[in-house]
Kinemage of the C-alpha trace (Angstrom):
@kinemage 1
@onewidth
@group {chain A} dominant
@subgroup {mainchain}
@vectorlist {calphas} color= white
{ca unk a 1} P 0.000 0.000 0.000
{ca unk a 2} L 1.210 3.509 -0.788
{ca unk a 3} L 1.240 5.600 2.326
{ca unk a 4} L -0.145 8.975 2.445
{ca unk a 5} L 2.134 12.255 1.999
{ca unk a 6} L 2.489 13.330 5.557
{ca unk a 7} L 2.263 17.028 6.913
{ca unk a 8} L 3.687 16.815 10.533
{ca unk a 9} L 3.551 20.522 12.040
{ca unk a 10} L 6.335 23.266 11.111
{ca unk a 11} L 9.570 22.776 12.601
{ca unk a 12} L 9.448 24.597 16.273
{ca unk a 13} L 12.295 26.833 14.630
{ca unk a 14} L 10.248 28.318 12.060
{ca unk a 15} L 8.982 31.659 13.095
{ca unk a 16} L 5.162 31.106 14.751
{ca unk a 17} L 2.604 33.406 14.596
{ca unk a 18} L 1.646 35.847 17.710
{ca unk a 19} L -1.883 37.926 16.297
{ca unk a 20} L -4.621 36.404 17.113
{ca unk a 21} L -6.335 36.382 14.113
{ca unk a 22} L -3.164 34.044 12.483
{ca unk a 23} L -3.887 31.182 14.841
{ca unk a 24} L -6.573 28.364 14.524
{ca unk a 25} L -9.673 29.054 15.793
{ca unk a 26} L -9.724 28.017 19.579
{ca unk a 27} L -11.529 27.125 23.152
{ca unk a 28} L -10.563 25.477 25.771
{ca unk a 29} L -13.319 23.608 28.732
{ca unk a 30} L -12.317 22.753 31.869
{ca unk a 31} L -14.912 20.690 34.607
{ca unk a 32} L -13.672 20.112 38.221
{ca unk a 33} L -10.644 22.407 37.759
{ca unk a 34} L -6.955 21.579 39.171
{ca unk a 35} L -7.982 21.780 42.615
{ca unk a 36} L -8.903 18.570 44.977
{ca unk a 37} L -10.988 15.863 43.887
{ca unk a 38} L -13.568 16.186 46.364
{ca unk a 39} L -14.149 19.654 45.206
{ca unk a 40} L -15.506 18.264 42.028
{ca unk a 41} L -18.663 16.343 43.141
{ca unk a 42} L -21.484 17.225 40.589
{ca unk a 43} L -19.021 18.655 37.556
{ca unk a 44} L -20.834 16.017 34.965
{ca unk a 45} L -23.403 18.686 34.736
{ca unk a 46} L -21.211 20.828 33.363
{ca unk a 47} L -19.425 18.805 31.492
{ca unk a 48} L -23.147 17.443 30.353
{ca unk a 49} L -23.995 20.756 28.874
{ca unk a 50} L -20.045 21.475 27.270
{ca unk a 51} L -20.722 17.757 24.848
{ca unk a 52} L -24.679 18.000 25.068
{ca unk a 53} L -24.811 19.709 21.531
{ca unk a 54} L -23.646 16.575 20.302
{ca unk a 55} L -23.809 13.765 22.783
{ca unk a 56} L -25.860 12.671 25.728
{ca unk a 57} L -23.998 12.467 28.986
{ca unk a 58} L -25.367 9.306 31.054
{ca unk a 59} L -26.707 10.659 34.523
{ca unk a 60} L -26.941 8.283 37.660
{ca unk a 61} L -27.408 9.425 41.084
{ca unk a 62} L -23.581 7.415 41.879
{ca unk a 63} L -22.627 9.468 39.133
{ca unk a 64} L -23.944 12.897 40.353
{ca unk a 65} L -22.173 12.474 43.682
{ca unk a 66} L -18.653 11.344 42.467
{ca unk a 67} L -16.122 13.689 41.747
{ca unk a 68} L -15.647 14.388 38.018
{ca unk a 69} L -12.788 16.278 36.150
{ca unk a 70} L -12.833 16.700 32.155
{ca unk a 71} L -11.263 19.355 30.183
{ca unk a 72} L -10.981 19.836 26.072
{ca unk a 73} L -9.601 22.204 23.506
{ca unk a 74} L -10.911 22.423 20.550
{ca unk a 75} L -9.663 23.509 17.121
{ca unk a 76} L -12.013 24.695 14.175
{ca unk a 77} L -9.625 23.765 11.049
{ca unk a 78} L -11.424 24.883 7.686
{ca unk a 79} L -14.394 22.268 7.739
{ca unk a 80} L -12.767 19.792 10.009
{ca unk a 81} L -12.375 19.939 14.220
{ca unk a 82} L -9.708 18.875 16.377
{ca unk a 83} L -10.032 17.950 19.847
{ca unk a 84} L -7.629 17.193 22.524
{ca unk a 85} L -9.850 15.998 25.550
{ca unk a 86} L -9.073 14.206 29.164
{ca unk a 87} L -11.909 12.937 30.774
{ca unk a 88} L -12.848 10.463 33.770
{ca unk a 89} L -15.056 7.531 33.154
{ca unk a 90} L -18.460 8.172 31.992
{ca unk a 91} L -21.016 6.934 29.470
{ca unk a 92} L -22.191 8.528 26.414
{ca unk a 93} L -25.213 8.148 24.372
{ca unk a 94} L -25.916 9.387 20.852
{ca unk a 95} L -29.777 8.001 20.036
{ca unk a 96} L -31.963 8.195 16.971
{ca unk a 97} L -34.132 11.229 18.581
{ca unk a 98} L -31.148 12.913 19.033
{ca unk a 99} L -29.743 12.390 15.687
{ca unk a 100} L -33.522 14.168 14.706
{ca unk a 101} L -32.696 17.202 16.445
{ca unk a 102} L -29.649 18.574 14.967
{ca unk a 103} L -27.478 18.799 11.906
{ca unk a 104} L -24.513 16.858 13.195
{ca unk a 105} L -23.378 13.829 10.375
{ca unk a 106} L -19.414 14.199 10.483
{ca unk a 107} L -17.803 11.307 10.827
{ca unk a 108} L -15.494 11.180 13.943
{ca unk a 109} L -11.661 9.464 14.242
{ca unk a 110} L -10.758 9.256 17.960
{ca unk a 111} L -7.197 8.311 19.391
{ca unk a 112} L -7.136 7.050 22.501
{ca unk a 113} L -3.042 7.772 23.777
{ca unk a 114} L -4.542 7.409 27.224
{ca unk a 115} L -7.530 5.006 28.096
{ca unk a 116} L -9.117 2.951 25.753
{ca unk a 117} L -12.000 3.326 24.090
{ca unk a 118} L -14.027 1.315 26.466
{ca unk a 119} L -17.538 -0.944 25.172
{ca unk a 120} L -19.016 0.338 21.949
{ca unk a 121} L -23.028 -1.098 21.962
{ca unk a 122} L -23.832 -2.855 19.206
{ca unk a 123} L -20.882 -3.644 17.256
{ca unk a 124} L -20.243 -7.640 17.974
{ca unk a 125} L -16.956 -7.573 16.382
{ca unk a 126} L -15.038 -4.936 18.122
{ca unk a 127} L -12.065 -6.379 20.077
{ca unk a 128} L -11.801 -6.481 24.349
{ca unk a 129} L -10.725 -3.005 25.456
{ca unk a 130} L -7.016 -2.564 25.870
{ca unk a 131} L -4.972 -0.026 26.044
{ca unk a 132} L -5.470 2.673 23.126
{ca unk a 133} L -7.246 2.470 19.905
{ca unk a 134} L -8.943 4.256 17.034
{ca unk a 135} L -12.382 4.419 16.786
{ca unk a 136} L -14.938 5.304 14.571
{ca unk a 137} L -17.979 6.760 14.411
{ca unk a 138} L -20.718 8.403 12.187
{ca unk a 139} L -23.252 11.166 14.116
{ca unk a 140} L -25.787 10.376 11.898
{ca unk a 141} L -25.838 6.612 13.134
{ca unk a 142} L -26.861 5.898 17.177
{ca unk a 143} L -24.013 4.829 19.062
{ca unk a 144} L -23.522 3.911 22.963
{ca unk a 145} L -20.261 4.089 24.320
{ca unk a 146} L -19.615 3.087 28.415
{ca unk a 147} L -15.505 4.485 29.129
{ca unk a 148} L -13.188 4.873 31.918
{ca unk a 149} L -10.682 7.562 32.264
{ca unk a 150} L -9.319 8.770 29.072
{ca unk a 151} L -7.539 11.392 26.819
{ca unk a 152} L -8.625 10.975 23.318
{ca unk a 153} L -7.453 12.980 20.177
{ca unk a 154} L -10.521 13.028 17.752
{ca unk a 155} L -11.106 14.633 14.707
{ca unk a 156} L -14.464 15.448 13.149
{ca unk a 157} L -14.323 14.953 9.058
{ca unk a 158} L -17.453 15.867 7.227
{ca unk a 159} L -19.203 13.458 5.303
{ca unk a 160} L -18.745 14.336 1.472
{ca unk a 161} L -14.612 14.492 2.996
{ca unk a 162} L -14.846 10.858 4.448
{ca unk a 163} L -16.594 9.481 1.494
{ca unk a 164} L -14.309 10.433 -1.191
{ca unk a 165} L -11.278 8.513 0.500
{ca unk a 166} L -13.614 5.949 2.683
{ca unk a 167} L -16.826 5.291 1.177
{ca unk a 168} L -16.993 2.039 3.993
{ca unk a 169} L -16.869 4.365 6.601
{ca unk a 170} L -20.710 4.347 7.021
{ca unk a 171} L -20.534 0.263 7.585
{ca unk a 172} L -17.906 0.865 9.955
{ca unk a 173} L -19.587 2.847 12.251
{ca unk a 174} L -18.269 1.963 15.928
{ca unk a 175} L -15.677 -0.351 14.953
{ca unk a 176} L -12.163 -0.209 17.230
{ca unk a 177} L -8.903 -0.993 15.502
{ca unk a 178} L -6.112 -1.094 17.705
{ca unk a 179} L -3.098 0.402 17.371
{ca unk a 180} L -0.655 -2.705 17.204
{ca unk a 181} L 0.804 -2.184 13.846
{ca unk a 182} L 3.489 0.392 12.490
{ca unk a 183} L 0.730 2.185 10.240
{ca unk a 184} L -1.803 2.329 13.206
{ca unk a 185} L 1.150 3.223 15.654
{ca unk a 186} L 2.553 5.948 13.037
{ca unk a 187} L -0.946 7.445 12.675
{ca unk a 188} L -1.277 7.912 16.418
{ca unk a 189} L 2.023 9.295 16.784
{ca unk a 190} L 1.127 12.015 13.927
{ca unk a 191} L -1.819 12.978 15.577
{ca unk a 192} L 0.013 13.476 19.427
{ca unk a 193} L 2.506 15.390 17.192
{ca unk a 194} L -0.410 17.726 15.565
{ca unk a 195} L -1.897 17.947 19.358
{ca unk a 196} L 1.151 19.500 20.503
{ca unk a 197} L 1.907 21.832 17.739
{ca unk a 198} L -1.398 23.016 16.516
{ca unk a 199} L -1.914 25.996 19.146
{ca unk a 200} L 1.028 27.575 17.444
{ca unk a 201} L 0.066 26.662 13.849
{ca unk a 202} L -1.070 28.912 11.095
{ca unk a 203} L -4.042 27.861 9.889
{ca unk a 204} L -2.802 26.797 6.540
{ca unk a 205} L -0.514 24.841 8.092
{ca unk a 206} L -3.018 23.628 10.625
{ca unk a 207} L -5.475 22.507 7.856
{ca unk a 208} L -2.385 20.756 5.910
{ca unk a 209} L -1.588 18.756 9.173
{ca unk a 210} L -5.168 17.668 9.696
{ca unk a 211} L -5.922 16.822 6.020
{ca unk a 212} L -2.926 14.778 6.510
{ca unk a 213} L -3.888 13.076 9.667
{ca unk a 214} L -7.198 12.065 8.322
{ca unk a 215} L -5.118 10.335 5.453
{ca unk a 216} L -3.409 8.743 7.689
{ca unk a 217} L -5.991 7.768 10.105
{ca unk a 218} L -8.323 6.184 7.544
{ca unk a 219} L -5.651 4.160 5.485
{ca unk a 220} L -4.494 2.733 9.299
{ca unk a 221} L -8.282 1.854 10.136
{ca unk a 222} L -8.780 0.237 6.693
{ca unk a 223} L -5.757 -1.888 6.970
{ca unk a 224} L -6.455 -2.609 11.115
{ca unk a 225} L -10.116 -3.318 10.019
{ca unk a 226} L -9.012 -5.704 7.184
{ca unk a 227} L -11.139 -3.564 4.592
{ca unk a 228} L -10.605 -3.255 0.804
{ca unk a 229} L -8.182 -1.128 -0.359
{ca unk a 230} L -6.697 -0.673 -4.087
{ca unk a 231} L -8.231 0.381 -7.254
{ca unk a 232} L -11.177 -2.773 -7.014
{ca unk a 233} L -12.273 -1.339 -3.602
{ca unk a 234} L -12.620 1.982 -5.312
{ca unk a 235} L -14.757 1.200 -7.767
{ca unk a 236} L -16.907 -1.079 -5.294
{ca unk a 237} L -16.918 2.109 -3.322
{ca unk a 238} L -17.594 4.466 -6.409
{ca unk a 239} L -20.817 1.948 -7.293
{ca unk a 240} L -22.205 1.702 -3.571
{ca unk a 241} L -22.107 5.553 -3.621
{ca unk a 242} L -24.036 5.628 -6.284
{ca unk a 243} L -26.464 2.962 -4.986
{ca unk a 244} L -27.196 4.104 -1.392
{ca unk a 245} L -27.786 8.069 -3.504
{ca unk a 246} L -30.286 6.511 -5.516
{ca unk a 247} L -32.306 4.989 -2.413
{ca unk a 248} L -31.626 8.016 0.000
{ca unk a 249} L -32.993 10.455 -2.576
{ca unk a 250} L -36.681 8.884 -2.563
{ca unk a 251} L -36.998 5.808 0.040
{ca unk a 252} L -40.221 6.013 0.470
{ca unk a 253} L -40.869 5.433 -3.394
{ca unk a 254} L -43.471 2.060 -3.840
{ca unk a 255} L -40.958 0.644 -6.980
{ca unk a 256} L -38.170 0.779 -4.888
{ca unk a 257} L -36.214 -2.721 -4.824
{ca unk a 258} L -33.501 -4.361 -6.021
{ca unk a 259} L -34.668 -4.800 -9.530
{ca unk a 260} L -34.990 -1.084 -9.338
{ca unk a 261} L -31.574 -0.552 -8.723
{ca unk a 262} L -30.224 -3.541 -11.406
{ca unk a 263} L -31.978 -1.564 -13.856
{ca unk a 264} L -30.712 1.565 -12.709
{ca unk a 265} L -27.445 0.955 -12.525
{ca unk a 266} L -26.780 -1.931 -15.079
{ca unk a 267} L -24.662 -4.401 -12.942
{ca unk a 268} L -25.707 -8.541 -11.897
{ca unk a 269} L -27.549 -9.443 -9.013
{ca unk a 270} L -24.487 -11.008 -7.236
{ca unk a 271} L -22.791 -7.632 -7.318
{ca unk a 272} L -25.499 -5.215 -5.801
{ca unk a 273} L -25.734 -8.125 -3.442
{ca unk a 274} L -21.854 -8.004 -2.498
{ca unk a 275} L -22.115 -4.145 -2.402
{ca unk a 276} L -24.703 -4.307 0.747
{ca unk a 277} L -23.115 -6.662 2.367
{ca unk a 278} L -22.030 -4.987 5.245
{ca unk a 279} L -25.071 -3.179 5.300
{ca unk a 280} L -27.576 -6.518 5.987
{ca unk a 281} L -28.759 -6.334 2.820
{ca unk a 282} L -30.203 -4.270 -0.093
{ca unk a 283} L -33.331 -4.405 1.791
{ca unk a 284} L -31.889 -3.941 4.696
{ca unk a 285} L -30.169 -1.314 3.686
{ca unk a 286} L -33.566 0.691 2.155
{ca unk a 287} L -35.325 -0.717 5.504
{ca unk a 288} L -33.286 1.729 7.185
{ca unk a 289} L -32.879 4.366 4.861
{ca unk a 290} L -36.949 4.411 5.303
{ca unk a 291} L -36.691 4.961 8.965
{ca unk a 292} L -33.827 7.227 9.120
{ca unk a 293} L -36.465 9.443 7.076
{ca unk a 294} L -39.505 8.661 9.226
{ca unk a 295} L -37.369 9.548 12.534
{ca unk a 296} L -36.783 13.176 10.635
{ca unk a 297} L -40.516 13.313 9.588
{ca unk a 298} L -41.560 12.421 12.913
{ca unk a 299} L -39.675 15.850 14.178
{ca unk a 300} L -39.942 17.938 11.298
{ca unk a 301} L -43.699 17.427 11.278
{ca unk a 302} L -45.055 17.076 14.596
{ca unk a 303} L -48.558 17.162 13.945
{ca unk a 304} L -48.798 14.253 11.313
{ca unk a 305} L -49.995 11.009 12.217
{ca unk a 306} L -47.773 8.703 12.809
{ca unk a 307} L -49.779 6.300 10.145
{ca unk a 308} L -49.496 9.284 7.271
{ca unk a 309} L -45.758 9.083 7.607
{ca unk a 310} L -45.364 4.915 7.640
{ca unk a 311} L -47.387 4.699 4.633
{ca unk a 312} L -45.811 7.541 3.072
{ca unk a 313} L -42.855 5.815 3.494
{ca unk a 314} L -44.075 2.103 1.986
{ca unk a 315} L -44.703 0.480 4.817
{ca unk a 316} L -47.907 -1.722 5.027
{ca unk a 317} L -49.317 -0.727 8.342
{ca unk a 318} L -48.471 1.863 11.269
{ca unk a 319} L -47.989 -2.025 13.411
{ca unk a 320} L -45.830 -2.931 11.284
{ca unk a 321} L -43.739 0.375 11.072
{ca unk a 322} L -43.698 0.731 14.388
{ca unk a 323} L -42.316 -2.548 15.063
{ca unk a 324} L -39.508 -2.379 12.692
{ca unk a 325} L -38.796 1.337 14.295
{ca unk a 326} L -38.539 -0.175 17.630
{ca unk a 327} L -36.095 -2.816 16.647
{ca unk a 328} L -33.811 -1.208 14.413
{ca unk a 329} L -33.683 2.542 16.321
{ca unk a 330} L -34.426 1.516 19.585
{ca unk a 331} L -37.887 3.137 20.488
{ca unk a 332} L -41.271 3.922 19.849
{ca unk a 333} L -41.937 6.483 17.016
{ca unk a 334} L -44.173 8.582 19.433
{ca unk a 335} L -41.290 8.108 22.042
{ca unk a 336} L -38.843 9.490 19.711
{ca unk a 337} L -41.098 12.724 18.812
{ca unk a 338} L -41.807 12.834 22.878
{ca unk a 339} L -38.160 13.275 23.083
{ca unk a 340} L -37.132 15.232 20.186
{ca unk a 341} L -40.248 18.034 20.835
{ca unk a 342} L -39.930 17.989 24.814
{ca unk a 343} L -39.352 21.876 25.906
{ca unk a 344} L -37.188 20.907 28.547
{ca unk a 345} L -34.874 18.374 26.105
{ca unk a 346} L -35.069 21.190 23.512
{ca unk a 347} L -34.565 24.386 25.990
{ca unk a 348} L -31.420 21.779 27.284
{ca unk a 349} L -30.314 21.528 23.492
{ca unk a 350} L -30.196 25.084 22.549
{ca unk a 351} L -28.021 25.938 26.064
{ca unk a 352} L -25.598 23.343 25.162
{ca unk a 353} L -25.661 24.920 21.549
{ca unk a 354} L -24.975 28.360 23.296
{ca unk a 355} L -22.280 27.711 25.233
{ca unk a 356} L -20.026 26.135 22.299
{ca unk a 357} L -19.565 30.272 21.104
{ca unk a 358} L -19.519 32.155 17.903
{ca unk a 359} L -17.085 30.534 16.636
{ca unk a 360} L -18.251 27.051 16.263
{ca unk a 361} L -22.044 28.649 15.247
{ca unk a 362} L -20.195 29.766 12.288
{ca unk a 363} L -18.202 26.681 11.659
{ca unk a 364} L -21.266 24.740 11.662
{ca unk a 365} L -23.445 27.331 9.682
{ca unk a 366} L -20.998 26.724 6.702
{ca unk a 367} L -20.754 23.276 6.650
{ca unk a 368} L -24.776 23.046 5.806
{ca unk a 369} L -24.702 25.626 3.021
C-alpha cells in the first residue's frame, strides 16, 4: 500500500505566529478544575452541557455524587475539528431522537493515547478493550459508548470528505482498531505530534496537518479493520455511492427494490448483493434508509400522524412500522417525537448549543450551506 504524503507541524524553529487572528480558531473547557478531587462532586453537569450539543452524557445518582474532572480544547480547522480531551469515566449516548434534532453527520476518528476506548453497543466484532485504539464513528448513526478515564485525540471529518477517501466508513460505524501495527502506531504518533503543535500553527498549516492526519488515520483503520483497499475497492466504493444516492434520494418510493436498482445501474444481481453486504442487505439497507427518514418526519412534522408518515414511506401498516422502528432505532416512534419536541430536552439543546460560542455557530453554519 502507498502511504499517504504526511504534513507533521512546522519545525518549532520556524517563526510562529503571535496575532490572534493568524492562529486556529480556539476554546478550551475545563470541569472540576486543578484543585482537589472532592471539590468536584457534581461537575458532569457541566461537562453534560459542554458535549450536550452533540452527545448525551449518562446521569446516575452514583454518578452525580462522584467527583468528576474533564477538560478539552478544541480547534475549528477549515471544515474539520480537532479535539484534545481528558476525561474520567463516563457513558455517552448518541440516540436516533437525538440524531432528529440537529445537523450533526461528520464522521469522527478518535485516538485514545490514554484510556481505551471502552464498550461500543452494538458492534459484535469490536475487540476487548485494551490499552489505546482508534475508533470510529458516524453522528448520523446511534451509538452507545460506556468508558473509563481517558484522553482521546478526535477529529471530526465531514461526510462528502470521508466518502471520497472511505466510502466504507458508514458500515464501519463503531468499529475499534487497535493500534498494534506500524501504520496504526505511526498514525497515532502524527496525531500526538499535531496535538502539541497546533496551538502555534497557522491555519494553513493547521489545515495541511489535519488533512494529513485524516489520510493517515483512515488508510491505518482500513488496513487494522481488514477492509478493501486498491483500485477494485474503489470502484466497489464508487458503485455503492451511487447505490445508497439513488435509495436516500426517494426511500419512500413504492418501486423501490432491487430490480430497481439492477436496472438503474446496469450491474448482476451477485454484485449489488456483495455491495450491501455490510449493510444486511439491499433491503436492509432501504429498511433503514426508510426509517432514518420517518425519525426526521416524525420531528420535522409534529402534527402528522404517525400512520401518514409509515405509509408515506411504503410500509404496510403503522404495526408494522412501528415494530420495525422499535427494533432497528431503539424506540417507539411517538417516544422518539416525545423526546425530540420535549421543551425541557429542547430548551437543554439550545443551552448546550450556546455555550459552544460564535465561533463554532459559524463553523457549523458553513458546513450546511
Amino acid at each position: 500500500m502507498t502511504e499517504p504524503p504526511i504534513a507533521l507541524a512546522p519545525p518549532r524553529s520556524e517563526p510562529q505566529p503571535t496575532a490572534p487572528d493568524a492562529r486556529v480558531p480556539h476554546t478550551h473547557f475545563q470541569a472540576g478544575g486543578d484543585g482537589p478531587r472532592d471539590a468536584s462532586v457534581g461537575q458532569i453537569l457541566a461537562w453534560r452541557q459542554r458535549v450536550g450539543h452533540v452527545m448525551d452524557v449518562s446521569l446516575t445518582r452514583d454518578a452525580l455524587a462522584a467527583p468528576f474532572q474533564a477538560s478539552i480544547d478544541r480547534y475549528l480547522v477549515e471544515d474539520m475539528l480537532f479535539t484534545d480531551c481528558r476525561c474520567d469515566g463516563l457513558s455517552l449516548a448518541r440516540n436516533v431522537a437525538r440524531i432528529s434534532t440537529d445537523t450533526m453527520r461528520h464522521y469522527a476518528l478518535q485516538v485514545f493515547v490514554e484510556g481505551n476506548a471502552g464498550v461500543v453497543e452494538g458492534m459484535r466484532h469490536n475487540p476487548m478493550p485494551q490499552r489505546g485504539g482508534i475508533l470510529l464513528t458516524d453522528h448520523g448513526q446511534p451509538i452507545h459508548m460506556h468508558r473509563g478515564a481517558v484522553r482521546a485525540l478526535s477529529v471530526f471529518v465531514p461526510r462528502a470528505m470521508m466518502d471520497a477517501i472511505f466510502l466504507g466508513a458508514e458500515a464501519a460505524h463503531g468499529r475499534i482498531v487497535q493500534t498494534n501495527t506500524p501504520l496504526t502506531r505511526l498514525a497515532v504518533a502524527h496525531l500526538t505530534a499535531l496535538s502539541r503543535e497546533i496551538p502555534c500553527m497557522a491555519p494553513q498549516a493547521a489545515a495541511r496537518a489535519m488533512h494529513a492526519s485524516v489520510q493517515l488515520l483512515t488508510a491505518a483503520f482500513r488496513k487494522g479493520a481488514r477492509l478493501e483497499e486498491g483500485a477494485r475497492a474503489a470502484a466497489r466504493s464508487a458503485m455503492l455511492a451511487r447505490a445508497r444516492r439513488l435509495i436516500d434520494a426517494d426511500p419512500g418510493a413504492a418501486e423501490l427494490s432491487p430490480d430497481k436498482l439492477l436496472a438503474r445501474m446496469e450491474i448482476s444481481r451477485p454484485t449489488l448483493y456483495r455491495l450491501f453486504e455490510q449493510e444486511g442487505g439491499v433491503q436492509a439497507y432501504i429498511r433503514k434508509s426508510r426509517l432514518r427518514a420517518a425519525a426526521a418526519d416524525l420531528v420535522k412534522f409534529p402534527s402528522l400522524p404517525i400512520s401518514n408518515i409509515a405509509y408515506g414511506l411504503g410500509f404496510n401498516s403503522a404495526s408494522d412500522f412501528t415494530r420495525a422502528f422499535r427494533r432497528s432505532l431503539g424506540m417507539s416512534p411517538s417516544d422518539l417525537r416525545a423526546y425530540a419536541t420535549s421543551p425541557l430536552n429542547t430548551e437543554f439543546r439550545q443551552a448546550a448549543f450556546a455555550v459552544q460560542g460564535d465561533d463554532f455557530r459559524q463553523w457549523l453554519h458553513r458546513q450546511q450551506c
